[in-house]
Each structure stands twice: as C-alpha cells, then as structure tokens.
N, C-alpha and C positions, 0 to 999 in steps of 0.2 A: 561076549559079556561086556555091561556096561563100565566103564570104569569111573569111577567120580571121584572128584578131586574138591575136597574141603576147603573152604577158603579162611579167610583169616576173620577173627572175631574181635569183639570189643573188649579189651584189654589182655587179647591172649601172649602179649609180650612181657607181661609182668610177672615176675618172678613173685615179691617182695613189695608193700608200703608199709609206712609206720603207720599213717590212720587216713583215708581217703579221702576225708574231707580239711583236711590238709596237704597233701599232696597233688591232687588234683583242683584244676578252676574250669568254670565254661568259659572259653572265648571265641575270638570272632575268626575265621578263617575267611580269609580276603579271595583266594581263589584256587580254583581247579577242583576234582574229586582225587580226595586222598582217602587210602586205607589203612587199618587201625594200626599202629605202630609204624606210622607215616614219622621221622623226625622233623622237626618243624623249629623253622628263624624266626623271629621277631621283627617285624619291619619298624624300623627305628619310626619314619615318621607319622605313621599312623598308629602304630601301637596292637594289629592286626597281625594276625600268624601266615604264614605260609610253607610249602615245602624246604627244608634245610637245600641251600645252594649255593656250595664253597666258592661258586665264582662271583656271584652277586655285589653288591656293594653298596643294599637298600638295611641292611639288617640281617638278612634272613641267609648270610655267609655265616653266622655263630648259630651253633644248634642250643636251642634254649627249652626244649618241651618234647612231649613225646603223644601226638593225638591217640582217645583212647578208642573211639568209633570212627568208623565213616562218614566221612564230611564231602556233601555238596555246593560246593561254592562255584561254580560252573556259571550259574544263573545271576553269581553278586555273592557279597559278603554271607556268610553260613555261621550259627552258631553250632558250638562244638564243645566237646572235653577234653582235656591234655593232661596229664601228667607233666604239672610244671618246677615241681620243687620235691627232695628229696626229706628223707630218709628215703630212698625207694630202690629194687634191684627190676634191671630188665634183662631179657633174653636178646644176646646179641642176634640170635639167626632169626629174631621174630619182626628185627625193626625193619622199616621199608625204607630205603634213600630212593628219592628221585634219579632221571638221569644216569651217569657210571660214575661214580666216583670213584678216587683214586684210593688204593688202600690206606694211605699217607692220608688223604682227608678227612675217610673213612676213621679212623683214629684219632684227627681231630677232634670228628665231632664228638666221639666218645669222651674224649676230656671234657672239651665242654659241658655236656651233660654233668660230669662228674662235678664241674665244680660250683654245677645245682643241683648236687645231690642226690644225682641219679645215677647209679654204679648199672655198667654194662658190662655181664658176663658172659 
C-alpha cells in the first residue's frame, strides 16, 4: 500500500491572529525556496526577508516574521506573505528553521518572535 505523506500548507502553523490584515504584510523574499512556516530575518541592508540564521550577521541572525506560503526566490527576489507582527499564536512543531539549530537558538528565536508579538506554543 501507498503511503502518503501531507505536506505543509499555507498558514498551517497558525494557532491564533487578532485580525489578518494586520498581522500579516506581502514582502520580498530575497532568496531560496522556503516552506510555509519557514522563520524568517530581516536583512538590515536591504530590507528583504530571508531564512532565520542565528549565525549570520546581515540581519537575518534576529527572527522577525513567520512566512505564510511557499516562496520561490531561487530565481531572484519572490514576493511572499509573513506573519510579521502580533497579536498572533503559532504552533511551535509547525515552524520550519533552516539548517540545525541549536535548541539554545532555537529559543532565541522564539523570544524574538515574541517580542513581535508572535507567541510560540
């Protein structure tokens, strides 16, 4: 028998928002394909999102948003949607990190999020 396996969907990490046209914005994902409850840094000098990467040191070391689809930026900059700002609750076993991260950064980034107001339970 076949067995299939569900992948992840467009906002299936969200618990919780106060109203979604506030807590969420479109913006520009500068690079790679990331899946939906990808955690995502802000690159200071461009202003462009990309994967959270505690070891970075462009921006995108502070997790600041939570993508809500599939984004291809493989090709060049992608527009996208994120959960950038709270009142909002996520599911922590829905978010994706890049990479291994440590469970120390791992936790990090959780604060981070929180103190945009994005509670991860």
């Amino acid at each position: 028998m076949t067995t299939l396996v569900e992948g992840k969907h467009p906002g299936g990490f969200l618990v919780w928002e106060a109203f979604r046209d506030y807590t969420r914005e479109t913006i520009a994902v500068a690079a790679g394909t990331l899946e939906p409850g990808t955690v995502l840094g802000k690159i200071t000098a461009s202003g462009k999102y990309a994967a959270h990467d505690p070891d970075a040191v462009d921006g995108t070391e502070t997790a600041v948003a939570v993508l809500w689809g599939k984004a291809d930026a493989s090709g060049g900059d992608a527009p996208a949607v994120a959960v950038v700002r709270g009142p909002a609750i996520v599911n922590r076993h829905d978010l994706v990190f890049t990479g291994t991260p440590s469970e120390g950064e791992i936790t990090a980034a959780h604060a981070a999020l929180l103190a945009a107001g994005i509670l991860v339970r």
